[in-house]
MIMI-617823 format. One line per field, with one value per residue (C-alpha): residue number from 1; x, y, z. Coordinates in steps of 0.2 Angstrom, whole numbers, m for minus. Layout:
REM MIMI-617823
pos = (NUM/...)
xx = (X/...)
yy = (Y/...)
zz = (Z/...)
This chain:
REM MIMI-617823
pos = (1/2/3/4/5/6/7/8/9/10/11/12/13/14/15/16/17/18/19/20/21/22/23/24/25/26/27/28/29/30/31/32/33/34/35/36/37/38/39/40/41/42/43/44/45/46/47/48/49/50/51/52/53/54/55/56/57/58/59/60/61/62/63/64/65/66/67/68/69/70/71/72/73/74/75/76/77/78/79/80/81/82/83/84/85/86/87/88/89/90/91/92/93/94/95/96/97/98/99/100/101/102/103/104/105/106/107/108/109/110/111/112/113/114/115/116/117/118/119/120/121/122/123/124/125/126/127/128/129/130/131/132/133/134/135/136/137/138/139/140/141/142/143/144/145/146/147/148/149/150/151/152/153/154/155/156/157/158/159/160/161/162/163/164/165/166/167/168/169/170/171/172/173/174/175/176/177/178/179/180/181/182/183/184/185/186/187/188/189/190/191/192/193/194/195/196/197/198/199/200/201/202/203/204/205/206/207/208/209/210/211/212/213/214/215/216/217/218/219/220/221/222/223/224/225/226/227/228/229/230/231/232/233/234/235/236/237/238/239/240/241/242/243/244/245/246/247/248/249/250/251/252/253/254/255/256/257/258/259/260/261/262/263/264/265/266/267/268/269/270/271/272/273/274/275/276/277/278/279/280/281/282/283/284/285/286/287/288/289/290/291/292/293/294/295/296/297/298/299/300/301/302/303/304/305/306/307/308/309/310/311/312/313/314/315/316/317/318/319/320/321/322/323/324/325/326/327/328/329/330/331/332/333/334/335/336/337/338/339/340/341/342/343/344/345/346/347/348/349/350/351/352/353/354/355/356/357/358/359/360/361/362/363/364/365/366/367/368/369/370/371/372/373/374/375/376/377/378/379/380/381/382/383/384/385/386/387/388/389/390/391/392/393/394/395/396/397/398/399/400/401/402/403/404/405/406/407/408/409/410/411/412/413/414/415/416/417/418/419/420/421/422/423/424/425/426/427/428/429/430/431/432/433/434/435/436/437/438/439/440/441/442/443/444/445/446/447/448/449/450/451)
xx = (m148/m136/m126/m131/m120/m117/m128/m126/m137/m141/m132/m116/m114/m113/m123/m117/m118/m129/m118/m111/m118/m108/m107/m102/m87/m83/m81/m72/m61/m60/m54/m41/m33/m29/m26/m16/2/15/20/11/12/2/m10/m14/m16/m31/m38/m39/m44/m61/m63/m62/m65/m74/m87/m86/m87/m73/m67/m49/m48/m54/m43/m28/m32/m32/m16/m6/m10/m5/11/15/13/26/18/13/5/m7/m15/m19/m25/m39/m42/m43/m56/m65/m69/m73/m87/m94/m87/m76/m82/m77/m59/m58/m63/m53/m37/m41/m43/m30/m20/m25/m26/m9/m6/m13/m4/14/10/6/22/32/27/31/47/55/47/51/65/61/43/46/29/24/38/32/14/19/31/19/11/24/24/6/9/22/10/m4/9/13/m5/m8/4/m1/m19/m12/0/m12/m24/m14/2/m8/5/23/28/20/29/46/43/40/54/67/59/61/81/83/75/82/98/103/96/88/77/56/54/66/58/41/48/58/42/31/44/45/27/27/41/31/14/22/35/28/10/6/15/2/m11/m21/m21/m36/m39/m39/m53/m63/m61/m70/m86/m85/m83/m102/m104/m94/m103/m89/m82/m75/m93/m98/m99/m85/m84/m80/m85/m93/m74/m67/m49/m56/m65/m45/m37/m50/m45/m27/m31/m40/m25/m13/m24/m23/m4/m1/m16/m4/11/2/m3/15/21/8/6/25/41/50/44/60/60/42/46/60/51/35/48/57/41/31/47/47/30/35/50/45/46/46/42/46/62/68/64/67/90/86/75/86/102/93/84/99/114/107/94/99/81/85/98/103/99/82/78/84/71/57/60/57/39/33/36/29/11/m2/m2/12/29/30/22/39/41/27/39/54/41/38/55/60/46/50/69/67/55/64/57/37/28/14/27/32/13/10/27/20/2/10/22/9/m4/11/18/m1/m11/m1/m10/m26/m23/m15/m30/m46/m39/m30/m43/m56/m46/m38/m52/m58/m46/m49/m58/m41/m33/m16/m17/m24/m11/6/m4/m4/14/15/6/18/31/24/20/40/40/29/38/53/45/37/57/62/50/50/70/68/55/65/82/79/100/107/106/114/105/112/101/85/72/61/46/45/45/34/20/22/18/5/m1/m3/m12/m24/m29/m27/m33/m45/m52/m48/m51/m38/m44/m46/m30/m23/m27/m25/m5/m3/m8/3/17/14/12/29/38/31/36/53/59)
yy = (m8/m18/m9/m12/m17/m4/m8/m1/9/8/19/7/21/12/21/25/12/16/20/5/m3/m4/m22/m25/m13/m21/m38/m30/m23/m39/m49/m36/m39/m58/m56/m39/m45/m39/m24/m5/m8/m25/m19/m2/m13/m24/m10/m1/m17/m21/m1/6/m7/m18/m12/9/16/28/36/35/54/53/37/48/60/53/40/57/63/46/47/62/55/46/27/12/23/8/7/26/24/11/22/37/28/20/36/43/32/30/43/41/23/17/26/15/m3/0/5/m8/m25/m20/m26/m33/m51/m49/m45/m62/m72/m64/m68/m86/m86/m77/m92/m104/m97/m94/m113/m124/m113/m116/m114/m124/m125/m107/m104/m116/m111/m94/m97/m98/m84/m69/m71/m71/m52/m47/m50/m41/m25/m25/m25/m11/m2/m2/3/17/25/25/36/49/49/64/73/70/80/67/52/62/65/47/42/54/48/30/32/42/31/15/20/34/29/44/45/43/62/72/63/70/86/87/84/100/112/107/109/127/132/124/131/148/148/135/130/123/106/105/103/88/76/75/58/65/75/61/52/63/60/42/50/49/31/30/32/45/55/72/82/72/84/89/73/80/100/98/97/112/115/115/96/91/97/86/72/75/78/60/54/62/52/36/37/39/28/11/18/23/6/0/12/7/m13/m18/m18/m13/1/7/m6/m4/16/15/0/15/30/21/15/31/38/25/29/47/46/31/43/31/15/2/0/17/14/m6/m2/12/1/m15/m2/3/m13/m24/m15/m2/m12/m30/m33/m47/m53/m48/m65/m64/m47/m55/m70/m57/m48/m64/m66/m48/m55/m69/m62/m52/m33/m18/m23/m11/m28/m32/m18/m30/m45/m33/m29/m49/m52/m40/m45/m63/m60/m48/m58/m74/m82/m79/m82/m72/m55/m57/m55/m42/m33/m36/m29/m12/m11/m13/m1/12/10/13/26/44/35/35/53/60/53/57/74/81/71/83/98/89/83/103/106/95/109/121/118/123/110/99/103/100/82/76/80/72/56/55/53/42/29/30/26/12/6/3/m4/m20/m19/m24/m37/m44/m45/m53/m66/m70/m69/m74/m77/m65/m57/m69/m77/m96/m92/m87/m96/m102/m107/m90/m84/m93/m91/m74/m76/m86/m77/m61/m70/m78/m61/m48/m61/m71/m62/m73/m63/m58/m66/m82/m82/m79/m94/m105/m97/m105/m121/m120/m116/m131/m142/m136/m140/m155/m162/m154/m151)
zz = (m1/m8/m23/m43/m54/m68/m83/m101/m112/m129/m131/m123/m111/m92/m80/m61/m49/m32/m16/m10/5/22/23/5/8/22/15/2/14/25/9/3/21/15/m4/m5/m8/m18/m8/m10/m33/m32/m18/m26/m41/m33/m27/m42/m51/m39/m34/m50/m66/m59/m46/m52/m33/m37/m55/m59/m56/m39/m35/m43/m32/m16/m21/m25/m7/1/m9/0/17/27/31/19/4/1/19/17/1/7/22/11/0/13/21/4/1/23/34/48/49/32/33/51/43/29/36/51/39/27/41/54/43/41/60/65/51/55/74/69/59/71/85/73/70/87/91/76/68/50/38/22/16/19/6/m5/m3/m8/m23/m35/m30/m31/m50/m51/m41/m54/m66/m58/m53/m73/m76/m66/m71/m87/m83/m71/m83/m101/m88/m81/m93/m103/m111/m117/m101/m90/m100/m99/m79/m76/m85/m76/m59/m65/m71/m50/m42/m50/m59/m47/m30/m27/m11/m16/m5/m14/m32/m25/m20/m35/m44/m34/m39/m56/m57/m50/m62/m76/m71/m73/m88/m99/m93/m110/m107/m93/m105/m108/m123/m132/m129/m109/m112/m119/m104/m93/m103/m93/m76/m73/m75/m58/m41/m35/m50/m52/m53/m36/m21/m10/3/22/16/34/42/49/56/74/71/63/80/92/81/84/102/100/93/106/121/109/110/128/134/131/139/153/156/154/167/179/176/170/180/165/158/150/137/132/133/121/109/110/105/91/80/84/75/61/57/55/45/33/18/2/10/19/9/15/34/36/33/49/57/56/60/78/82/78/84/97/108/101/100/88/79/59/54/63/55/37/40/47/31/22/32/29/9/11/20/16/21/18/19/36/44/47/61/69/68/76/89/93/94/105/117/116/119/131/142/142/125/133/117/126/128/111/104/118/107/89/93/102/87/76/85/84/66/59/71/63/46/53/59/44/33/44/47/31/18/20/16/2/m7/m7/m20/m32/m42/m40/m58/m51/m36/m48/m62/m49/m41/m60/m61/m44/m53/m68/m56/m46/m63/m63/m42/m49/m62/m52/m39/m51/m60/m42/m37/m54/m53/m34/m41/m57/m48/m30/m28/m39/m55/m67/m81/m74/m60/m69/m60/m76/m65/m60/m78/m89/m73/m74/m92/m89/m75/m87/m101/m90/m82/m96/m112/m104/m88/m74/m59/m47/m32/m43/m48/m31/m26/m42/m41/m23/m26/m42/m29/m17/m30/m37/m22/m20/m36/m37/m18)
């Protein structure tokens, strides 16, 4: 049954949407897998955009929720959140498909890229195709933002919280885990001593009156209640036997196993330690890669980097083009070794996400009804709007100052289309995906006016 859209009483009260049908999620899912640019801020901001406002299958509470739980997990925060929602709204399934397309678009582009790069050295037009398009994401990021932070900013606490994150994060450099840890023991201090800067706003408690015009909202019933410790411990076992399978078949099937053991070590390892983003793991990664196995050259790590920003998908994605490189050089420049690289690089770097979601979300969505967990996950939140914040300061600086901060070098394209970009989506309610494209032929045309 296909899902209704949410229609309003006279009472100009919307009511609940039906479940959403499998195959409408999945298309969902399929297209966020091409469109989801603008690192972890724009693509949590797309999701929330369609997922939220627009189609009401989850209430901001419940996507606050489970965004708080991926913040805590090492691995792109934004894949986890769409396999946390997918499996909210069909199972196992749903977590699988939506984890599954949120990159494997992005898998097949950066291969195509990758071959074009190691054959043809240079790829102009994918530059200029995209050019129009990361303001158009600053845009989108700010948006969200905004949306994000008026919902669960709900004291002057929380405002306070998100500003000290942002002034560590930005000013200070402080690492993303010790801002979230930092921010659990704050909330266990405060609980205790002062628990009345925990307390909502007024206007907070308003807001829950809309939580039943959402399919999923914070009366729903417990989603995975039916998971017990001894089901999580098969899928680890599942995921265990998932791990080694490959490496198995590299020891029995390739004369040089060592390579493909130490390329299977190393990102098995990234994926465990990529606390705050691919921006904490990609200086490790290009340390190890570059310097210890000389997969790949530091010029070729700084012009994979520039293709993980210029695709679809988490900025991790660049692990898969490591991964492809180091196949290709290794093998002699064998396009084929290099894609047989980039798929096991990719299969490793996003496998303990699947895990940590399908096992842990169940146990996590039980305490949403515990005030104190729910108490230190909105003090988690607050800091996370600052996470965010800096996150749209830096992309917006990149975009607006691709060659260095100076205001001789402000790119004025970049500027009056992220303007543009905002007013067309916040004042007259162009959709997202619409605009997407509209700011990438804006981009191609731009270059081939002024190139």
């Amino acid at each position: 049954m296909e899902t209704k859209t949410p229609e309003t009483t006279s009472a100009h009260k919307l009511t609940a949407p039906e479940k959403p049908s499998f195959r409408e999620a999945f298309l969902f899912w399929l297209k966020l897998g091409f469109i989801s640019f603008g690192g972890p801020a724009g693509q949590i901001a797309i999701m929330h955009s369609f997922i939220v406002e627009q189609k009401r299958w989850v209430s901001d509470s419940r996507f606050l929720h489970a965004l708080n739980y991926c913040m805590l997990l090492p691995g792109p925060e934004a894949q986890q959140l769409a396999t946390y929602l997918g499996w909210l709204m069909h199972g196992v399934r749903g977590g699988l498909v939506a984890g599954i397309f949120f990159v494997l678009p992005s898998v097949f582009i950066l291969l195509g890229l990758s071959a074009v790069y190691v054959s043809f050295g240079t790829i102009p037009w994918v530059a200029a195709l995209f050019y129009g398009l990361k303001p158009a994401v600053v845009a989108i990021v700010a948006l969200a933002l905004i949306k994000i932070a008026g919902k669960s900013l709900k004291s002057w606490f929380h405002y306070a919280l998100a500003a000290a994150s942002f002034v560590a994060i930005y000013f200070f450099k402080v690492p993303f885990p010790l801002i979230i840890l930092a921010a659990v023991l704050l909330a266990l201090v405060v609980r205790k001593a002062f628990p009345a800067l925990l307390q909502e706003k007024e206007a907070t408690k308003k807001q829950a009156e809309d939580e039943e015009s959402y399919y999923l909202h914070a009366g729903s019933e417990v989603v995975g209640e039916g998971v017990t410790f001894g089901r999580s411990l098969l899928r680890f076992a599942v995921t265990l036997v998932l791990w080694a399978v490959p490496l198995a078949l590299f020891y029995l099937l390739t004369s040089q196993y060592s390579f493909w053991e130490n390329l299977i070590a190393f990102f098995t390892k990234a994926a465990l330690v990529t606390f705050g983003g691919a921006y904490a793991v990609l200086p490790y990664a290009a340390q190890v890669t570059v310097e210890k196995f000389h997969w790949l050259s530091r010029m070729e790590m700084i012009d994979g980097l520039a293709l993980g920003e210029t695709t679809p998908g988490p900025l991790i994605m660049v692990l898969a083009f490591v991964g492809f490189m180091a196949g290709f050089n290794q093998y002699g420049g064998s396009l084929a070794m290099g894609a047989v690289g980039l798929f096991t690089t990719t299969f490793y770097t996003f496998l303990p996400c699947f895990f940590f979601i399908l096992a842990g979300a169940p146990f996590i969505e039980r305490t949403r009804g515990n005030t104190a967990v729910k108490s230190i996950l909105g003090v988690i939140t607050a800091a996370v709007v600052g996470v965010v914040l800096n996150l749209t300061v830096y992309f917006g600086t990149a975009v607006l100052f691709p060659n260095g901060i100076s205001f001789q070098r402000l790119d004025y394209f970049a500027l009056a289309w992220i303007l543009i970009s905002f007013l067309a989506m916040y004042r007259f309610k162009i959709s997202m995906i619409t605009w997407i494209g509209v700011s990438a032929l804006a981009g191609l045309l731009h270059h081939f006016l002024f190139a």
